[in-house]
BAROKOL-166777 format. One record per residue (C-alpha): y, x, z; residue in one letter. Coordinates in steps of 0.2 Angstrom, whole numbers, padded with zeros to 4 digits, always signed. Each point is the difference from the previous one (the first is absolute). Layout:
BEGIN
YXZa...
***
This chain:
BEGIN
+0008+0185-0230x-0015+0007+0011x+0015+0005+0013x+0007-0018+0001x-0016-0008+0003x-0005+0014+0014x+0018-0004+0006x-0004-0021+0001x-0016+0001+0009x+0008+0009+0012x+0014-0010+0006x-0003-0007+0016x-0010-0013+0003x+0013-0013+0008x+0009+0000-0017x-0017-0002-0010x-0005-0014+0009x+0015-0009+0001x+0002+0001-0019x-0018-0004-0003x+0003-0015+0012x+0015-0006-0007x-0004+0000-0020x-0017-0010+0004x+0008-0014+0012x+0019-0003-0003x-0004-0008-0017x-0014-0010+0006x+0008-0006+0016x+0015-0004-0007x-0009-0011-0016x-0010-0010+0014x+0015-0003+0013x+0010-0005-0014x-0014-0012-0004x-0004-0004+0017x+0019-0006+0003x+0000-0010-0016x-0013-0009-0001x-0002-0005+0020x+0018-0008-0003x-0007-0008-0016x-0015-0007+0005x+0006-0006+0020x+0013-0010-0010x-0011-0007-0010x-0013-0006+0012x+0015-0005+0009x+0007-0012-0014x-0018-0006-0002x-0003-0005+0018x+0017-0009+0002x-0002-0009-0015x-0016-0007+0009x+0008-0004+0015x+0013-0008-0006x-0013-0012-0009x-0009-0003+0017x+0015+0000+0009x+0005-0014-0013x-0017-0011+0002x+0003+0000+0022x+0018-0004-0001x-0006-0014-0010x-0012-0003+0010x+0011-0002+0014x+0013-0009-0009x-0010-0014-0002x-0003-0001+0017x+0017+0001+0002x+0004-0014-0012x-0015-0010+0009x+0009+0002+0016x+0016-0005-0006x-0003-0017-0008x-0012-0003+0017x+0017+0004+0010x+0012-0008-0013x-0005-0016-0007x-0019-0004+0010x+0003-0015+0011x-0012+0008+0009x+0008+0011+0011x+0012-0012+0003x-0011-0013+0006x-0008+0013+0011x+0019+0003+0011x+0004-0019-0002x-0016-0007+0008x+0004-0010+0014x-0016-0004+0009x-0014+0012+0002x-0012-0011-0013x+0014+0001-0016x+0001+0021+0005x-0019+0000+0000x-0002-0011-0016x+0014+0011-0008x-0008+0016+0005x-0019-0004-0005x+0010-0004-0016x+0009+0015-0004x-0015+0008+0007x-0014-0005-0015x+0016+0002-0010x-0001+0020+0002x-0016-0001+0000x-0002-0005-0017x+0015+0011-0007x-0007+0017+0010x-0014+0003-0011x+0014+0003-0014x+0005+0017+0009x-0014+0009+0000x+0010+0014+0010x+0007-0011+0012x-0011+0002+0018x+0010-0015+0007x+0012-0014-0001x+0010-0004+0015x+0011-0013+0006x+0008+0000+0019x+0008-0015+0006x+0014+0007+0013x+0005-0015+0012x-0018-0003+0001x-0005+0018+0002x-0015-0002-0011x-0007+0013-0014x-0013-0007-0014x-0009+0013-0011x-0007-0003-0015x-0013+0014-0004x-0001+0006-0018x-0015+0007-0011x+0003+0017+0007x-0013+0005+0015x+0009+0001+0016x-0009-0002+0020x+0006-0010+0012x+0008+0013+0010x+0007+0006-0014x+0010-0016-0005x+0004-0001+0020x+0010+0016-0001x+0010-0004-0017x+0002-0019+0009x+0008+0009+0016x+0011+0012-0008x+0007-0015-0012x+0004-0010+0014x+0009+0013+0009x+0010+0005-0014x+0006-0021-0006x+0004-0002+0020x+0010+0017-0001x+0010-0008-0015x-0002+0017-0009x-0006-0010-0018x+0008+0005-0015x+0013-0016-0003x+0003-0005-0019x-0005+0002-0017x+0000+0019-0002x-0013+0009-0012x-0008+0010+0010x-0004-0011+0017x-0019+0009+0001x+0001+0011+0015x-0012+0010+0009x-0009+0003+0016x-0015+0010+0010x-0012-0008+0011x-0014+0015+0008x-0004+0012-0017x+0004-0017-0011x+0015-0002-0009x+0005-0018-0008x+0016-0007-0010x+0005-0017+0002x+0012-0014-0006x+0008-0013+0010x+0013-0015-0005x+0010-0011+0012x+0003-0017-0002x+0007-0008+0016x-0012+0003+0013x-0014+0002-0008x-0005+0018-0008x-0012+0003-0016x-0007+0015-0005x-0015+0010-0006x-0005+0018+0004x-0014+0010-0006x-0006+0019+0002x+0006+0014-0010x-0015+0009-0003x-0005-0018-0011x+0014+0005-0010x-0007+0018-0006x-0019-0006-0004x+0003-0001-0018x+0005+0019+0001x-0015+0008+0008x-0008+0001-0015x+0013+0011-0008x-0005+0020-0001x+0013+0010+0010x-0011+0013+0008x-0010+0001+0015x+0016+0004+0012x+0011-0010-0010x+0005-0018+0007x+0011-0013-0005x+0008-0010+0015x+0014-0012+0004x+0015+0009+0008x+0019-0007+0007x+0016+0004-0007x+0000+0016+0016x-0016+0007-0008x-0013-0009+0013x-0019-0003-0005x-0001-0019+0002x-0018-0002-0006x-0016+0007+0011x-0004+0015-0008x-0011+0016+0003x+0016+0010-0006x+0005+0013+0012x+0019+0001-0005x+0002+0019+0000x+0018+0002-0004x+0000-0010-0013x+0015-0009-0002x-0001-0018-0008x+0014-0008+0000x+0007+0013-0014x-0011-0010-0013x+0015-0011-0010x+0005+0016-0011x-0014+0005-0014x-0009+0010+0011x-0001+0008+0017x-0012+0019+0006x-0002-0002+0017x-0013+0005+0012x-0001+0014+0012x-0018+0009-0001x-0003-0009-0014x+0008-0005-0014x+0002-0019-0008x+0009-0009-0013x+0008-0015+0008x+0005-0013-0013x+0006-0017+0006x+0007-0017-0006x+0011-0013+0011x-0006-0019+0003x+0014-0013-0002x-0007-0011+0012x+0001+0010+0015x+0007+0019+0006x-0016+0007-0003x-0007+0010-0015x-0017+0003-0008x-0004+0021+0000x-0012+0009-0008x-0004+0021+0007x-0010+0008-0012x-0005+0018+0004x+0009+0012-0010x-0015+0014+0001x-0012-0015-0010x+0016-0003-0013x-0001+0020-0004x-0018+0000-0001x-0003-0013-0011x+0012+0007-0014x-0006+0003-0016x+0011+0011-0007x-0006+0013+0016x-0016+0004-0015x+0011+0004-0012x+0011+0012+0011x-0016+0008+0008x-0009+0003-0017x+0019+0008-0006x+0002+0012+0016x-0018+0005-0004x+0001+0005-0019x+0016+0009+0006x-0007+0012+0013x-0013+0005-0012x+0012+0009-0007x+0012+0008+0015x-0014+0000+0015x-0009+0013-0011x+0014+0011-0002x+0005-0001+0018x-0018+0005+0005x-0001+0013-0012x+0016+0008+0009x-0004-0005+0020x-0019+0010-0005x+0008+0013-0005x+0013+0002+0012x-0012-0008+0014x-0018-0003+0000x-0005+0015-0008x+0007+0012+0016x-0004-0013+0011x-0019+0001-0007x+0000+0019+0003x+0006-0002+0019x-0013-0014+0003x-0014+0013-0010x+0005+0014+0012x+0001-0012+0016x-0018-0007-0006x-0008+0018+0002x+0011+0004+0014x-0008-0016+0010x-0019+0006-0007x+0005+0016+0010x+0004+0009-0014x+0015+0011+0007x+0002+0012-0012x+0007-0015-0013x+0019+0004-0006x+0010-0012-0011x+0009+0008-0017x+0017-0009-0002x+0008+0013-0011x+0003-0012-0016x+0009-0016+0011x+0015-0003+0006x+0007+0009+0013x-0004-0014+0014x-0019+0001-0003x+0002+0022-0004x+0008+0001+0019x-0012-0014+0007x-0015+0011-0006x+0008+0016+0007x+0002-0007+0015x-0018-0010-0001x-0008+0019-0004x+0008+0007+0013x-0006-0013+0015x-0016+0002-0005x+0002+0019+0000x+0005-0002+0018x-0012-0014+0005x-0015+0008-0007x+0006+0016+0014x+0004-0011+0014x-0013-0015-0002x-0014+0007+0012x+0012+0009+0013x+0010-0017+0002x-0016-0009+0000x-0008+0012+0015x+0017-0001+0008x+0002-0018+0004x-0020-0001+0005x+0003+0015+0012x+0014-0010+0006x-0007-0016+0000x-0014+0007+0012x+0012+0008+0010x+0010-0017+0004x-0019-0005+0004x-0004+0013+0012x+0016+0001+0010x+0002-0020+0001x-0021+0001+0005x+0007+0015+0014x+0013-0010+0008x-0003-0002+0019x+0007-0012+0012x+0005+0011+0013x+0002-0015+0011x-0018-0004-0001x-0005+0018+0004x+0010+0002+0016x-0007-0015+0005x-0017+0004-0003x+0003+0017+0011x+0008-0010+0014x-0015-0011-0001x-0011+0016+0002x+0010+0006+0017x-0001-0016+0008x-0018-0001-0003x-0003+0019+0005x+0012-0004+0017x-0013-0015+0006x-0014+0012-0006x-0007-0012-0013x-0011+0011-0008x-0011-0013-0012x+0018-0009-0007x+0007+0020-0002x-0016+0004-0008x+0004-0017-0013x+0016+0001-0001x-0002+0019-0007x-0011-0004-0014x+0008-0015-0004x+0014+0011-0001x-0008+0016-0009x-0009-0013-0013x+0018-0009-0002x+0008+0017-0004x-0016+0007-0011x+0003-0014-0012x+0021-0001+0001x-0002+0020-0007x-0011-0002-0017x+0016+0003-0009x-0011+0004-0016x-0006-0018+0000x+0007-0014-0012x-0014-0012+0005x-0014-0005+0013x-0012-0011-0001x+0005-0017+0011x-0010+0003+0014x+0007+0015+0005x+0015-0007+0000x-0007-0013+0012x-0006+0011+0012x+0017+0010-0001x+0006-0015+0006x-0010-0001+0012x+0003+0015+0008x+0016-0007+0001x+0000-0015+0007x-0013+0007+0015x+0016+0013+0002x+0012-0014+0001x-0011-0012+0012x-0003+0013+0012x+0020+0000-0002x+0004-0017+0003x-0019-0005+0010x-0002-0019-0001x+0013-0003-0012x-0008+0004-0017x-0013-0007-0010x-0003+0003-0017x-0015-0004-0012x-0006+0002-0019x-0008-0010-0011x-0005+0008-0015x-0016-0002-0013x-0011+0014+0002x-0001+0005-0020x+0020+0001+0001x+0000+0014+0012x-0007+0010-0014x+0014+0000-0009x+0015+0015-0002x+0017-0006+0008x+0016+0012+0004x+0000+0007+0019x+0010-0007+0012x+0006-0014-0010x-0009-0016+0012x+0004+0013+0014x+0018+0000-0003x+0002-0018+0000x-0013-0001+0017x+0011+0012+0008x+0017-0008-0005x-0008-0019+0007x-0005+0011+0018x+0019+0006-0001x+0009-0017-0003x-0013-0014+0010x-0009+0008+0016x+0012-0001+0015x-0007+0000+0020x+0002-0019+0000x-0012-0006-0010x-0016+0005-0008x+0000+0002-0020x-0014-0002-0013x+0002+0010-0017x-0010-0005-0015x-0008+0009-0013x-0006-0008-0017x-0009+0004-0013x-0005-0008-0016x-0003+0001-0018x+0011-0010-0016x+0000-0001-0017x+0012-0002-0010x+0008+0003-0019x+0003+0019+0005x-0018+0001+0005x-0008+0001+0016x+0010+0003+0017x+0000+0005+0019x+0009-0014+0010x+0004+0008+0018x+0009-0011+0013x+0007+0009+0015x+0008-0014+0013x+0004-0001+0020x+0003-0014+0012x+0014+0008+0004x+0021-0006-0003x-0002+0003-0016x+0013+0010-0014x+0022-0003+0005x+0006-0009-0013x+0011+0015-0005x-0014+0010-0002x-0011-0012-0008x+0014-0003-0013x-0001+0017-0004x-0018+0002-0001x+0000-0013-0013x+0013+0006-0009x-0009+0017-0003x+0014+0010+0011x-0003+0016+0010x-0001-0003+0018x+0007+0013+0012x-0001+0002+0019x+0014+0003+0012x+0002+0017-0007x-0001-0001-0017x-0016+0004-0005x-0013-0009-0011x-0012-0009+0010x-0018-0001-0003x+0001-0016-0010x+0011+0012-0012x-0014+0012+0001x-0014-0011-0006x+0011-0010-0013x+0005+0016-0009x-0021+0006+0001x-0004-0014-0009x+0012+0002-0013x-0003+0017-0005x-0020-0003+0000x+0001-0017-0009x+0016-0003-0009x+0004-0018-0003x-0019-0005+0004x+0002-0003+0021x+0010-0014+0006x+0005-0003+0019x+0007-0015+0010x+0005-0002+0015x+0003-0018+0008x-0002-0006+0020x-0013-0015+0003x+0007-0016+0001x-0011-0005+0014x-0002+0015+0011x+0015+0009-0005x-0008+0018+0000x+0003+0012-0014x-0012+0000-0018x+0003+0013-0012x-0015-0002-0017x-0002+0014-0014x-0010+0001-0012x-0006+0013-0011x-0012+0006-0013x-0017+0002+0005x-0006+0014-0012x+0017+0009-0005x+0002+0018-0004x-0007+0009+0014x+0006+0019-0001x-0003+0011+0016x-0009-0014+0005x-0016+0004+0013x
***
């Protein structure tokens, strides 16, 4: 018996988990989709058959509505005497009695409609259009429009002829959307129009959710009311069936009922995430799934510990003490499966080998790290020392002792500081007169066509910087912008800024000169290596890779042409007080 329990904990894990997975979810995730399914289908038809039912009943109360307009305009057009007098009058004074006439005539009757924006009447062999505004609020401009598109639409002959049931049609003027109704009796037109979002005021008060909306909408599934609705691929013209799901990102309930006084129907979109929410039976079947996993979550955990957390815990111990520089820590893995048995092997053994090599790998990369240093600090440009000879024999052929005597310190100061190869750091004012050395080299080089000048605050100057790194760039702006046609200015600047990552050096290196190619500018800004005719790294590649291995991620440089000038800028900025090893 002891055997066979020895033998289960020591299957291996994937088939313990699995099992322990399985027995606590299948039953529980297969109870709630079943559930789920159910009662969504349940409950949508439900609040489906509900909602309907109320739209019908609205739907009733406009086509009645609308009907009696209908039946108004009818008897007006049928049998009123009125209209008739209006195309028979045979001098201008019988037309105008007959008009003022029909006119109060409306005018008493419009109030009955309380719907209706407007009675209409046009005469066509005299051209002429008389409204008759009703109780609802219209403007001016407003009634202007409707009168203009009614007018155009009679004189296109384009009015619904006969007695048909469904004579109420539909039009858009601007974001406004109206229905009308027009009869014909000789020459002389009757009708009534009104706007459709009067039609939907007795629905606003109705509780359909904050994104739900209910509208007017044509037989193609066109909104025909101003709404806010942002029609998201919700389809509205399949609303004559019980009950339509449609939406794209989200979901909605579309539920509609027809009119029988025009091709329009009255829809209602209810969101389907508040028809879930608000279901009562969700309690019941929470409180159910809960009482059920008291009893199978406790034996899953029981076996996921086991087979889990509990050798988990003992790596995590191990890897505590090992992080608290506790070495020597092992992990004992002999009673688990044989996953976490060879995971502890194999942990034991790394840090057998890691404890050994930890502090020689460690020395290694710094020894290398200051190797990388020192050579890229060695590199000479031999360029700049063949010149600097040639200069020398030209002076000591015109036997000009005071610029030989100059030039040699400049020189043997310029070289002294080029060979601390054991330096990582010098304060910023040596650098500075470094640089000075060497631009007093270089102007005796190109006399009359180099300027140069710092500006700098005196406490900065205090401060530990990498050597060579403003020298670099100087040297590179001397090498791309002086030429013997005209003179050159370079720039150094130097200020301080703070920011989230603490206090900075700013330094700004420019020239009056062309300025960067565009080829080489694009790859300066895009952090690519730039090589000279032969292949090898320039000292722009020199300084960028300096300033990566002393400072990591915390240097940035840019490197842009002024828009007015057109002479090259490169900025960096670094950290003011940062790790100074080998510094002097």
């Amino acid at each position: 018996m002891d055997d066979r329990k020895n033998l289960w904990w020591q299957i291996p894990l994937r088939y313990k988990l699995v099992a322990s997975v399985l027995f606590m979810t299948v039953p529980l995730v297969a109870m709630l989709i079943y559930n789920n399914f159910y009662a969504i289908h349940t409950v949508r038809g439900q609040v489906a058959d509900s909602y309907k039912n109320m739209l019908n009943l609205y739907m009733s109360q406009i086509d009645s509505s609308l009907n009696d307009i209908d039946a108004y305009l009818n008897n007006a057009a049928g049998s009123g005497y009125d209209l008739i007098s209006l195309s028979q009058a045979v001098t201008d004074t019988e037309y105008y009695k007959a008009k003022i006439y029909l006119y109060k005539k409306l005018s008493n009757d419009v109030p009955l409609y309380r719907s209706l924006s407007s009675f209409f009447v046009y005469i066509g062999s005299k051209s002429d259009y008389m409204d008759v505004p009703g109780t609802q609020d219209s403007h001016y401009e407003e009634r202007m429009e409707v009168q203009s598109y009614l007018i155009k639409l009679i004189e296109s002959d384009h009015v619904p002829k006969g007695m048909s049931t469904k004579r109420w049609f539909y039009f858009q003027i601007g974001k406004e959307y109206y229905i009308a109704d027009i009869v014909r009796t000789g020459d002389v037109v009757i009708g009534g129009w009104l706007k459709t979002d009067v039609l939907l005021n007795p629905l606003h008060a109705l509780q359909i959710g904050e994104e739900g909306n209910i509208l007017l909408a044509d037989d193609q599934g066109r909104p025909i009311t101003a709404t806010l609705f942002q029609n998201a691929g919700v389809q509205l013209h399949l609303t004559l069936n019980n009950y339509e799901l449609s939406g794209a990102e989200k979901k909605f309930l579309v539920v509609g009922a027809p009119s029988s006084k025009g091709n329009f129907n009255l829809v209602a979109l209810i969101p389907d995430r508040d028809i879930l929410a608000k279901l009562p039976y969700l309690q019941g079947l929470i409180w159910f799934i809960t009482a059920s996993s008291f009893l199978l979550i406790p034996i899953g955990l029981y076996f996921m510990r086991r087979a889990l957390l509990v050798p988990i815990y003992r790596i995590l111990m191990t890897m505590k003490k090992v992080r608290q520089g506790d070495w020597s820590s092992r992990v004992a893995m002999n009673d688990n499966s044989e996953e976490f048995q060879t995971l502890g092997d194999s942990f034991n053994e790394m840090m057998t080998e890691i404890q050994a090599l930890r502090t020689n790998v460690f020395e290694e990369q710094l020894n290398k790290q200051r190797e990388e240093l020192q050579r890229l600090q060695l590199q000479v440009n031999p360029h700049f020392f063949l010149n600097s000879l040639n200069i020398v024999y030209t002076l000591a052929k015109v036997q000009d002792y005071a610029l030989i005597q100059e030039m040699t310190m400049s020189l043997i100061r310029y070289f002294r500081f080029m060979f601390r190869s054991n330096t990582s750091f010098v304060k910023l004012k040596d650098e500075l007169e470094h640089i000075q050395n060497y631009m007093r080299i270089q102007m005796l080089r190109f006399p009359e066509q180099l300027t140069w000048s710092v500006e700098v605050a005196n406490y900065l100057k205090e401060i530990p910087i990498p050597p060579l790194i403003i020298q670099s760039f100087v040297e590179n702006a001397i090498k791309h912008a002086v030429t013997m046609d005209e003179s050159v200015q370079v720039l150094v600047w130097i200020d301080e800024l703070e920011d989230e990552q603490g206090p900075r050096m700013l330094i700004r290196i420019q020239d009056t000169g062309p300025g960067f190619p565009k080829e080489m500018l694009q790859i300066l800004q895009s952090g690519r290596s730039v090589e000279n005719e032969l292949g090898e790294n320039t000292g722009i590649w020199n300084a960028q890779r300096r300033l990566k291995l002393l400072y990591g991620d915390q240097v940035t440089i840019q490197f842009y042409n002024q828009k007015e000038s057109g002479g090259a800028v490169v900025e960096m900025t670094i950290p003011i007080d940062p790790v100074m090893e080998g510094s002097a």
